[in-house]
C-alpha positions as CSV (number, residue, x, y, z in Angstrom):
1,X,0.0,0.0,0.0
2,X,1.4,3.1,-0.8
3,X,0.4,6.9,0.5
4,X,-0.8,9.2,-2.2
5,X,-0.2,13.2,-1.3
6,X,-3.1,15.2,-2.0
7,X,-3.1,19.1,-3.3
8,X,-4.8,21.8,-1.5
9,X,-8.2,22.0,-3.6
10,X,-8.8,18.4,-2.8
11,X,-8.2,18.8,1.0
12,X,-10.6,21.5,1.1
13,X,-13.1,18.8,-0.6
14,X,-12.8,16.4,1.6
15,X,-13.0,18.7,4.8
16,X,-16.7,19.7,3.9
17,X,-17.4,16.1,2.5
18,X,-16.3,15.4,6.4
19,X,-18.0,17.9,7.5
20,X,-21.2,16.9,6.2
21,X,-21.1,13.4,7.0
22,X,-21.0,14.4,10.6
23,X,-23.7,16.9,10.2
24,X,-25.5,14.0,8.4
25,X,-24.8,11.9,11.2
26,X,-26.0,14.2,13.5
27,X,-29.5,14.7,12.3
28,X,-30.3,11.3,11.6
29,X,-29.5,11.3,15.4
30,X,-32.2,13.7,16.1
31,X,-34.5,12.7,13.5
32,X,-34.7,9.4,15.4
33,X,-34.8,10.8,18.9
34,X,-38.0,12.8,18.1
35,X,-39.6,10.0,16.4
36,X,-40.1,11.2,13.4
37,X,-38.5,8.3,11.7
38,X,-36.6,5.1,13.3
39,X,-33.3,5.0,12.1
40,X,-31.4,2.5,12.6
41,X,-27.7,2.9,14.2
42,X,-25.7,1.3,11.7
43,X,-26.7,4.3,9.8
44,X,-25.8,6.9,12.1
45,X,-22.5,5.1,13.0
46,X,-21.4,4.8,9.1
47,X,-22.0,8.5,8.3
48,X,-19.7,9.4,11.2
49,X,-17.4,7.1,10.3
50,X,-17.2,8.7,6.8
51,X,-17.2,11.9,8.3
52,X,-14.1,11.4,10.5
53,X,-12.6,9.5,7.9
54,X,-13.3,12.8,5.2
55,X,-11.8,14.6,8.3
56,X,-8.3,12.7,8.4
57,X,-7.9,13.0,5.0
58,X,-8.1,16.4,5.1
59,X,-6.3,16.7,7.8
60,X,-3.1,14.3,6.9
61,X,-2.9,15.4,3.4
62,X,-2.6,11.9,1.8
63,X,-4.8,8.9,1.8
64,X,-3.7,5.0,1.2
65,X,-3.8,3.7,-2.3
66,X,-3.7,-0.1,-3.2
67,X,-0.3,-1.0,-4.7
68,X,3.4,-1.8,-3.9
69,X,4.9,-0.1,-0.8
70,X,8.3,0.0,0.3
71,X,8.6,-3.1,1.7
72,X,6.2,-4.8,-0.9
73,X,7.3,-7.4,-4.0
């Protein structure tokens, strides 16, 4: 596996993807504490997940790519 940099434009992408996903994640949250609608929590855990994981890409500036690494054949 090797680690791809990303450029500036990109980071800033994937910050507000990140950003939404929590946002996302937070009102399916509230949407199924009022009863409005039952979500499930699988749901709410996966867009958080994406989220945070939008949110360290940003924030590390590179993101793992399938392939030969260093120490790879």
């Amino acid at each position: 596996m090797t680690w791809t940099h990303i450029n500036t434009p990109t980071r800033l992408v994937a910050l507000l993807c990140g950003i939404g996903g929590m946002a996302a994640a937070w009102m399916l949250l509230r949407i199924s504490k009022s009863g409005i609608e039952d979500v499930p929590p699988p749901v709410i855990v996966l867009a958080l997940l994406a989220g945070l994981g939008f949110v360290g890409v940003a924030a590390m500036g590179r993101f793992p790519r399938p392939g030969p690494g260093k120490n790879g054949p």
